[in-house]
LOLUM-264957 format. One record per residue (C-alpha): residue number from 1; residue in one letter; x, y, z. Coordinates in Angstrom, 2 decimals. Last residue first. Example, Ala and Ser with C-alpha at 12.3 -4.5 7.8 and 13.67 -1.06 7.14 Angstrom:
BEGIN
    nr   rest      east     north        up
     2      S     13.67     -1.06      7.14
     1      A     12.30     -4.50      7.80
END
This chain:
BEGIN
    nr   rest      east     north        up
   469      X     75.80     99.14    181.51
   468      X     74.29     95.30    181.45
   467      X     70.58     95.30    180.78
   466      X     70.86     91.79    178.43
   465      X     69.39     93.68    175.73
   464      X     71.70     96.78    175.94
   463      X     74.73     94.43    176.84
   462      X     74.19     92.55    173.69
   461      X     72.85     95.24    171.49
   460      X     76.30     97.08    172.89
   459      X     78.34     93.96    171.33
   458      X     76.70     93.89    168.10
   457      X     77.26     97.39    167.23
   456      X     80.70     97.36    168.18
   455      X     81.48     94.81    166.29
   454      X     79.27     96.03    162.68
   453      X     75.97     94.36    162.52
   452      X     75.38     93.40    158.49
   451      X     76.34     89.90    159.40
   450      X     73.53     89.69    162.24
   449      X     70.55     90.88    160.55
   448      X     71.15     88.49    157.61
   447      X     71.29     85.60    159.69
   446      X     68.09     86.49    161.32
   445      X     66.31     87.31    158.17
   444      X     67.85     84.07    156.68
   443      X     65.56     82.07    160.00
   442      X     62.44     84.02    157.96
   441      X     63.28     82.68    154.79
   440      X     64.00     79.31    155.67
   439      X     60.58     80.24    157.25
   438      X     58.86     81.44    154.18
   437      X     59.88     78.45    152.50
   436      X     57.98     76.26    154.55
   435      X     55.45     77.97    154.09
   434      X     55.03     78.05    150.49
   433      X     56.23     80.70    148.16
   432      X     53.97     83.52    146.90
   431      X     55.71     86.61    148.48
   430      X     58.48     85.39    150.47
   429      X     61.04     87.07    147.99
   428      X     59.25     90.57    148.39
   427      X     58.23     90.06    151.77
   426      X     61.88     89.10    152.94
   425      X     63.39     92.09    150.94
   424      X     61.19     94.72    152.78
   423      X     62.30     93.00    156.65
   422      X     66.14     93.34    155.28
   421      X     65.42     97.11    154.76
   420      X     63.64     97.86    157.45
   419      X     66.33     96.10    159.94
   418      X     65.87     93.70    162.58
   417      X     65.47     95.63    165.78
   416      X     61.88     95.73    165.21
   415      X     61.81     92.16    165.53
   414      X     63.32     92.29    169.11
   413      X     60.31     94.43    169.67
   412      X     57.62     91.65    168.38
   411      X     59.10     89.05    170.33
   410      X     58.82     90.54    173.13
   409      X     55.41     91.54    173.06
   408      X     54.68     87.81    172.14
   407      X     53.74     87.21    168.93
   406      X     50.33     85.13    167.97
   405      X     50.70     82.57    164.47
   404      X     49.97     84.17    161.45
   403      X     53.09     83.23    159.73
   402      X     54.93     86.79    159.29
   401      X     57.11     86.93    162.47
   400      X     56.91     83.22    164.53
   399      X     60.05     81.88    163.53
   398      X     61.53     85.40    163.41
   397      X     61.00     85.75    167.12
   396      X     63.03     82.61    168.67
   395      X     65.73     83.11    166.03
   394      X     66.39     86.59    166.87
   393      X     66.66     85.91    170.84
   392      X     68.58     82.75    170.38
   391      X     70.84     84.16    167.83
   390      X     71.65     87.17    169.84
   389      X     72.37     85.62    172.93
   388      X     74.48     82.74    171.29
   387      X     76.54     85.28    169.24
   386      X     77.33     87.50    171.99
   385      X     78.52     84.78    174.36
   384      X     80.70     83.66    171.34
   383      X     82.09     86.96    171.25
   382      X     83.18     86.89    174.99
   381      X     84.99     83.17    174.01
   380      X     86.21     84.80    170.93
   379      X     88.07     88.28    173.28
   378      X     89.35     85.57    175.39
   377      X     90.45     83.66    172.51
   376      X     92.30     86.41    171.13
   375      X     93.89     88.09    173.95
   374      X     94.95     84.11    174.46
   373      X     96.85     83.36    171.48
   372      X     95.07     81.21    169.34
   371      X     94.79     83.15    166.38
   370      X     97.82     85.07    166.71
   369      X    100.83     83.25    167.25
   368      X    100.36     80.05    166.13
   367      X     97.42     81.33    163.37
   366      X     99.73     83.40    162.12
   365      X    103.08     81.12    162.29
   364      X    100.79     78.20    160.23
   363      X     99.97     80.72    157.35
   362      X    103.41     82.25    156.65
   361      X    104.82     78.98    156.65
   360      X    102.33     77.88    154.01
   359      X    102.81     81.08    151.70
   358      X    106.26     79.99    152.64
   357      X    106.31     76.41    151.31
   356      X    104.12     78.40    148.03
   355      X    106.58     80.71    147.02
   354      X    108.15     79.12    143.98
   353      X    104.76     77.38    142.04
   352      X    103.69     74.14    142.62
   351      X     99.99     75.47    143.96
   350      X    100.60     79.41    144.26
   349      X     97.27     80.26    141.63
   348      X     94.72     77.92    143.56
   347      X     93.71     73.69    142.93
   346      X     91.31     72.54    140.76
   345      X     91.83     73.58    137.09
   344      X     89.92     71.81    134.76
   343      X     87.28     75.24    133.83
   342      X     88.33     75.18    130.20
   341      X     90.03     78.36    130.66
   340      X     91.57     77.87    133.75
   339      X     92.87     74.60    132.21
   338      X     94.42     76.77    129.13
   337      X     95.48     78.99    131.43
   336      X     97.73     76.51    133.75
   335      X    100.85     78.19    133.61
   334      X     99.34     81.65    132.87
   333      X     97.85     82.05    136.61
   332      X    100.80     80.07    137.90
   331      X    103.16     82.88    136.24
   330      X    101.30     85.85    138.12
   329      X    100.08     84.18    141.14
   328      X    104.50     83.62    141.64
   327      X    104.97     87.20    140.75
   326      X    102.47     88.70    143.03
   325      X    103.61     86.09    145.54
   324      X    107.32     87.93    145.12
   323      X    105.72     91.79    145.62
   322      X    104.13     90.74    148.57
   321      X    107.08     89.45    150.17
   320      X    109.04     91.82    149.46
   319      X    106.35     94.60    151.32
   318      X    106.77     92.20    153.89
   317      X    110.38     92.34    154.06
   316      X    109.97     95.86    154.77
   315      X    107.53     95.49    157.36
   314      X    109.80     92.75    159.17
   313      X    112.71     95.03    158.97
   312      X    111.43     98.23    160.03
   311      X    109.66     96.55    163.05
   310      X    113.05     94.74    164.45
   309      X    115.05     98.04    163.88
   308      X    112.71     99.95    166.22
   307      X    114.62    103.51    166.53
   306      X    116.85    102.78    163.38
   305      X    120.79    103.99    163.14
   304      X    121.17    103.15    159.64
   303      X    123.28    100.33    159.92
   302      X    120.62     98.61    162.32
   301      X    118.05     99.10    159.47
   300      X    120.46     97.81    157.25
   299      X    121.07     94.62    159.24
   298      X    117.42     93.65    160.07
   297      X    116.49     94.13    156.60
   296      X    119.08     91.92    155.34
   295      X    117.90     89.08    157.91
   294      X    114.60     89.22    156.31
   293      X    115.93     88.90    152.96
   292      X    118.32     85.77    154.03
   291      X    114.53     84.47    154.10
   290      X    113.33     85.36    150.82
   289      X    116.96     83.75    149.28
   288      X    116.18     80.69    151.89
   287      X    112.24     79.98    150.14
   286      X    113.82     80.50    146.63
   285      X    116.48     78.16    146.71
   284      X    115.01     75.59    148.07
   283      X    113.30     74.61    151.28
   282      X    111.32     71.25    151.64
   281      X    113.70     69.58    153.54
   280      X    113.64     71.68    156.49
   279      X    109.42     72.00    156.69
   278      X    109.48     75.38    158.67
   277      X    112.76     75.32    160.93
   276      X    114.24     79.14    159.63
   275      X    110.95     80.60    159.03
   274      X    110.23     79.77    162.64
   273      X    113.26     80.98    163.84
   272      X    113.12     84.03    161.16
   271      X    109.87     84.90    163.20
   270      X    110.65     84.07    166.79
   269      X    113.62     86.76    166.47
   268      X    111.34     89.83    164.92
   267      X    108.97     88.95    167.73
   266      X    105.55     87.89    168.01
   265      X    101.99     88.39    169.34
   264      X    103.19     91.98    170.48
   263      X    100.29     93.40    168.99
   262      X    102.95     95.30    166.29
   261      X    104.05     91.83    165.34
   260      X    100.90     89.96    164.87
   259      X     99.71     92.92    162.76
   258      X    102.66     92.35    160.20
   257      X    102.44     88.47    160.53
   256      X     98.43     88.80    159.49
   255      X     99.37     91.77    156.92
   254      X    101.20     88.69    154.85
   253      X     98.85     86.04    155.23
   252      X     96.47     88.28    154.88
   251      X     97.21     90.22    151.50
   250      X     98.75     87.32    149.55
   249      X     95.85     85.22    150.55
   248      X     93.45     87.87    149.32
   247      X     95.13     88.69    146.09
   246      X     95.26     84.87    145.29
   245      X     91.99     84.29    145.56
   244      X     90.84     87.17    143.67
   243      X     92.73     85.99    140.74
   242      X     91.30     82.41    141.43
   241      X     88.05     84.50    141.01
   240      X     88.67     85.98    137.95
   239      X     89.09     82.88    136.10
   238      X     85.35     82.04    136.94
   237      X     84.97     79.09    138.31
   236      X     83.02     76.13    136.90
   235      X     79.42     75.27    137.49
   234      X     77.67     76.94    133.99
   233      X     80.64     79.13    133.57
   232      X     79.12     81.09    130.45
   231      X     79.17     84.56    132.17
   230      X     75.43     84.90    131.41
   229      X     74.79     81.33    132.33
   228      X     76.71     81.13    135.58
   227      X     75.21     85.16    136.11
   226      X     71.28     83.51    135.68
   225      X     72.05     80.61    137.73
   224      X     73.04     82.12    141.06
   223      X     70.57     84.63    140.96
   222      X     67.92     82.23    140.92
   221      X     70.27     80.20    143.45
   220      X     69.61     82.69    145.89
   219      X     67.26     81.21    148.59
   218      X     69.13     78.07    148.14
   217      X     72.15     80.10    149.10
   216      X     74.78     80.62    147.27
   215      X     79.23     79.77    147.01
   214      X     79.24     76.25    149.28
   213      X     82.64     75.33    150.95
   212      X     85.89     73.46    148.87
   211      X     83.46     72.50    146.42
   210      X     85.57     74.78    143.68
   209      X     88.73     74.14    145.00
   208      X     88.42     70.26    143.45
   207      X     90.51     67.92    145.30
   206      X     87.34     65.95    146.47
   205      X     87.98     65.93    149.80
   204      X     86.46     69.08    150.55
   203      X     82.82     68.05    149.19
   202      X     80.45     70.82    149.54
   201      X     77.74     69.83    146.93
   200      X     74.60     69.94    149.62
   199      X     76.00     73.48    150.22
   198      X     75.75     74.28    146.86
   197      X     78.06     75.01    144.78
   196      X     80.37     77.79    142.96
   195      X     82.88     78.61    145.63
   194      X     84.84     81.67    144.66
   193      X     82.04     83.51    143.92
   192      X     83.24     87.35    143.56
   191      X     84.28     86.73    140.31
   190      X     80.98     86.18    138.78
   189      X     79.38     89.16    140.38
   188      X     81.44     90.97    139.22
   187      X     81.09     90.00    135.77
   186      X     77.88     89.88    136.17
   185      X     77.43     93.37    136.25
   184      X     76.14     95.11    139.50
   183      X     72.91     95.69    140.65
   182      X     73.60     97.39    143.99
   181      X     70.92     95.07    146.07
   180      X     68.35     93.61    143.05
   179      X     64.98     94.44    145.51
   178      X     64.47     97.85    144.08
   177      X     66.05    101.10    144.30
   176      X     67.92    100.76    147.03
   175      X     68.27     97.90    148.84
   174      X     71.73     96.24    150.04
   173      X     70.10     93.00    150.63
   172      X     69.06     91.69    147.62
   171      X     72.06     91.27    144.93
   170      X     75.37     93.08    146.73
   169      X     74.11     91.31    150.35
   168      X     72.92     87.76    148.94
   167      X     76.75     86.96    146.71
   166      X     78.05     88.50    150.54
   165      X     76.48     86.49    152.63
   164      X     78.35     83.45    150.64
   163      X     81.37     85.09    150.70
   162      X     80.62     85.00    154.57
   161      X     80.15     81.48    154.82
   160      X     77.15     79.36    156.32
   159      X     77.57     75.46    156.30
   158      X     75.38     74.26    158.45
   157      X     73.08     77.24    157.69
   156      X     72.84     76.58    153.86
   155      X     73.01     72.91    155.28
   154      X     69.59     73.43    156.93
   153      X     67.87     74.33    153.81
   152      X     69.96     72.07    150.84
   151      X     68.43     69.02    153.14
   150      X     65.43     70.48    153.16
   149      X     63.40     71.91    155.98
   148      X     60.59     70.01    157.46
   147      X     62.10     67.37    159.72
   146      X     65.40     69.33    161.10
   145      X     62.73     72.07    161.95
   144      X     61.66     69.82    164.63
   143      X     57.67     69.49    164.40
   142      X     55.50     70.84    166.86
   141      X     53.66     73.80    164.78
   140      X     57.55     75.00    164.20
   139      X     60.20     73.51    166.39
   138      X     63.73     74.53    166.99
   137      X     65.68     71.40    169.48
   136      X     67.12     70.09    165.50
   135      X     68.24     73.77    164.33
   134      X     69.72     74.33    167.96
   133      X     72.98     72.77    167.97
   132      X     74.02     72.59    164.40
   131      X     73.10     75.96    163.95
   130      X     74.48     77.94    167.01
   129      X     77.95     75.96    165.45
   128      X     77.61     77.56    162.22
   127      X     76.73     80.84    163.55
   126      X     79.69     80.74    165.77
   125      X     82.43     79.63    163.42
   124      X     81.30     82.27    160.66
   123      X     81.39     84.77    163.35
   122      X     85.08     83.55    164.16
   121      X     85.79     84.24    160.81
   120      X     86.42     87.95    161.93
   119      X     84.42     89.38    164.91
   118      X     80.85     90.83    163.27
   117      X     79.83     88.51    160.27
   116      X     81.43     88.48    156.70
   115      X     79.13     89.73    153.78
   114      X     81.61     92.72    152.51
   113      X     84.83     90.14    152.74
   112      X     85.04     90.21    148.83
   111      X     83.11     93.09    147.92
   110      X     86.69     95.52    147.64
   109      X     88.60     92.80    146.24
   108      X     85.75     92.49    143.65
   107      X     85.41     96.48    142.85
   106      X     89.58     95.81    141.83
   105      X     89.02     93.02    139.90
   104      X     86.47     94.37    137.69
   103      X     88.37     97.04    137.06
   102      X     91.41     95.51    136.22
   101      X     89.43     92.75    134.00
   100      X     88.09     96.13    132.43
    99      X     91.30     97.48    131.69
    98      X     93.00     94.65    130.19
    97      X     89.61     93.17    127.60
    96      X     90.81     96.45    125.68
    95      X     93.31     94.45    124.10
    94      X     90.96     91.67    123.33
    93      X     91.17     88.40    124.85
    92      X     89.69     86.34    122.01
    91      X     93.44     85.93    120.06
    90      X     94.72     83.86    122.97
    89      X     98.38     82.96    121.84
    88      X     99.01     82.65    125.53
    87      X    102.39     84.92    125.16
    86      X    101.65     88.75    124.79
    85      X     98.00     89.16    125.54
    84      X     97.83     86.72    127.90
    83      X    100.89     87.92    129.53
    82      X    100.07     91.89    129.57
    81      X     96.44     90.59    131.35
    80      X     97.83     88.34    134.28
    79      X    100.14     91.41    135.05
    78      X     97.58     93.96    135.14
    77      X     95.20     91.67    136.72
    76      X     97.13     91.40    139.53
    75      X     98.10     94.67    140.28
    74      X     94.24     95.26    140.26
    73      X     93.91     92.44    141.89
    72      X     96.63     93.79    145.46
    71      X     94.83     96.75    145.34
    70      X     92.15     95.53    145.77
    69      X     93.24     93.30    148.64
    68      X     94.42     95.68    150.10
    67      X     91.32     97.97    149.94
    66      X     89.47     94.58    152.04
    65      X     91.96     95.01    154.37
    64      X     92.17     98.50    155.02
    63      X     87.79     98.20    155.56
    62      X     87.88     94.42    156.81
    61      X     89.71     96.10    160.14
    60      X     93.84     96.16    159.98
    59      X     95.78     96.97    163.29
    58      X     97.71    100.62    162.81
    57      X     94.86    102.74    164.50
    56      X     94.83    100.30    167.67
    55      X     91.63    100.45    169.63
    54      X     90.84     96.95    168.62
    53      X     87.75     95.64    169.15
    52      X     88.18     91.97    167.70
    51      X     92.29     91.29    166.70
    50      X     92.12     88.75    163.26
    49      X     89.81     91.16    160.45
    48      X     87.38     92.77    162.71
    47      X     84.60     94.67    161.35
    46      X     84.28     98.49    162.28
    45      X     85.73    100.43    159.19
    44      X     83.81     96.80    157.27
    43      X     80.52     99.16    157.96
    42      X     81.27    101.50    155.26
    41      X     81.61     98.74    152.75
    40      X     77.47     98.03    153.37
    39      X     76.61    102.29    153.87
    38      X     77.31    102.18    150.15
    37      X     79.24    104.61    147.87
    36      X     82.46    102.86    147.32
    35      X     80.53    100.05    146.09
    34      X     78.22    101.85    143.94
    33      X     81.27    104.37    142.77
    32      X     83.52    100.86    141.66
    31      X     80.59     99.44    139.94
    30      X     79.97    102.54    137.64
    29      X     83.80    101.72    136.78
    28      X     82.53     98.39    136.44
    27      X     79.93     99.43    133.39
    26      X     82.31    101.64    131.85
    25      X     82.36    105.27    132.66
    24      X     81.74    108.11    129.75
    23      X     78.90    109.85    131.48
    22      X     77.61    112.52    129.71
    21      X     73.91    112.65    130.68
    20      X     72.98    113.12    126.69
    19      X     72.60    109.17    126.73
    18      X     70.90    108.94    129.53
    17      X     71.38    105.52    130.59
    16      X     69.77    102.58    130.05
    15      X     68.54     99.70    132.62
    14      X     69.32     96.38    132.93
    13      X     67.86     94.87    136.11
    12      X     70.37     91.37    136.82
    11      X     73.14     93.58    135.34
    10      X     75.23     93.27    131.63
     9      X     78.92     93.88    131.92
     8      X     79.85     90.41    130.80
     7      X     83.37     89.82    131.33
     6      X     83.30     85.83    131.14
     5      X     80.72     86.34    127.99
     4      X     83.31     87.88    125.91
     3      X     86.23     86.03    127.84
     2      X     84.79     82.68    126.68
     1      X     84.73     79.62    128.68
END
């Protein structure tokens, strides 16, 4: 791979500016403003990230989260940039390559999460499991849809991921001008698939991060095809999106403890415990000098007289944290570049580097103390009711909208729930296909509907259409 082509700023539409309109952005700085700009990131201010519906103003939604994460590639890139130009050897990346692998990384921490569904990656959970009980009881003309649809079809829903969503959102969804979404460069849109297969190529134990979980839709793979061969990554991963990777995982599993915390989930003494007996024999040097840092905390915020001495220490070790895994993506990223480069390398940024036991530990206390805590799987159970109401009701009408066949009354209100917007894209792209396709298409539209609702949306459709008050 080639950084030329890897940082293509070219978009599915092309289109010229003025050139007397003076306008001196770059391509992904325009990027930044679309994103910034669009009712789609808006929405992620009411998205859950781990604690559905909360009222708390310090607990992070996919909004704070997702401008994390930027932040956290931009830093990123900076670093990863300064050391291929100074000790790779790489004579292709181009000074000026820097700022625009910073900008590109910084609109793609801000897209990353954009497509998720309504209450965190439980909503990915749900939709999958609605799926893979109803698809094979669905029938069109008296056939189960499990018979007509192909394989690739039904696993696209099988399968469905958020990242995925969000490829289809920024390229067709979010209309505007036309049916290309925000038409942004290829670049971006590059990096933002982390996952380049389809879901009939998912294979987890294969080693390979890249068919980890499925990256487009069959619906999309148009799209799909034009940026790998634009970008030049023709199946591989883009370098950017490791990058990406690693900005997220520092970001969550990092906030994920923080928030934890401040709900109450866990204390400041159940943390270093658990620190303290993660893996035993696996801890060196580097996982007990991060650790002694969490005791240090404790002890000068005590020494200087601190109201909550157990919250300024574990937010200031955090911030430690964070700046250590920076470090650690930072030298893995330029360890392996030459496999990066050549599209070899299979695993993320932190494998067998120093920080990865407690990127690990960090991971296993979250989802101890947080994810399956009860508040939380009360609150999951009560989204799962949501899910299930308003994919049966959806589902049931969009199987019958747009194929000639009689709608119910019914069925043609809960259709005019479904937004304008989505409803325009599905005649534009179902336009000329068979019919078969058209209802892949159609059972998309419901899919679609329901990852753009924000939480609180979703959950007052629910009561509103079930008449509860």
């Amino acid at each position: 791979m080639e950084w030329k082509n890897l940082l293509c700023p070219e978009r599915i539409r092309n289109y010229k500016g003025n050139p007397g309109s003076g306008d001196l952005r770059t391509e992904f700085e325009k990027d930044y403003h679309r994103i910034i700009g669009s009712a789609s990131f808006r929405r992620l201010q009411d998205k859950t990230q781990v604690f559905p519906l909360d009222r708390s103003d310090f607990i992070r939604t996919r909004l704070t989260h997702s401008l994390e994460v930027s932040s956290f590639a931009k830093s990123l890139g900076q670093n990863i940039s300064e050391e291929i130009l100074r000790n790779t050897g790489d004579e292709s990346f181009l000074p000026p390559y820097k700022a625009d692998v910073c900008d590109i990384l910084q609109c793609a921490g801000l897209l990353h999460d954009i497509g998720n569904p309504p209450f965190g990656h439980f909503g990915e959970t749900a939709i999958r499991d609605w799926f893979r009980k109803n698809l094979p009881q669905l029938l069109w003309k008296g056939k189960p849809l499990t018979e007509l649809l192909t394989p690739q079809m039904q696993g696209d829903f099988y399968h469905f991921e958020g990242n995925t969503q969000a490829l289809r959102l920024v390229t067709k969804l979010h209309y505007l001008v036309d049916a290309h979404g925000m038409n942004l460069t290829k670049a971006l849109l590059g990096t933002i698939i982390k996952y380049p297969a389809a879901s009939t190529e998912i294979d987890r134990k294969s080693g390979d991060i890249r068919t980890k979980k499925m990256g487009y839709f069959y619906a999309d793979k148009e799209v799909f095809q034009e940026i790998q061969e634009s970008t030049g990554t023709f199946g591989k991963r883009h370098p950017l999106a490791f990058i990406l990777e690693a900005a997220d995982d520092i970001a969550y599993k990092t906030a994920d403890i923080e928030d934890a915390f401040k709900k109450g989930c866990i204390t400041y003494e159940q943390l270093l415990q658990e620190l303290k007996d993660y893996e035993p024999g696996k801890q060196d040097d580097a996982y007990r000098k991060i650790l002694n840092l969490l005791e240090y905390r404790y002890q000068r915020a005590l020494e200087k007289g601190m109201d909550h001495p157990q919250a300024n220490a574990v937010q200031n070790w955090t911030i430690q944290v964070q700046g250590r895994m920076i470090r650690s993506a930072t030298e893995g990223f330029v360890k392996h570049y030459a496999e990066l480069m050549a599209g070899e390398y299979k695993k993320d940024l932190f494998a067998d580097m120093p920080g990865t036991l407690l990127m690990d530990a960090l991971g296993d206390i979250a989802y101890k103390y947080a994810f399956i805590s009860a508040p939380i799987l009360k609150l999951e159970i009560g989204a799962g009711a949501i899910f299930d109401f308003l994919l049966n009701r959806l589902t049931d009408a969009a199987i019958v909208y747009d194929s000639g066949a009689p709608m119910t009354a019914v069925q043609e209100k809960l259709m005019s729930i479904i937004s304008d917007n989505y409803k325009a894209v599905y005649h534009i792209y179902a336009n000329g296909k068979d019919e078969l396709e058209r209802l892949y298409l159609r059972l998309l539209l419901v899919t679609d509907e329901v990852c753009g609702m924000t939480d609180s949306y979703a959950k007052e459709l629910y009561q509103e259409l079930s008449g509860i008050r």
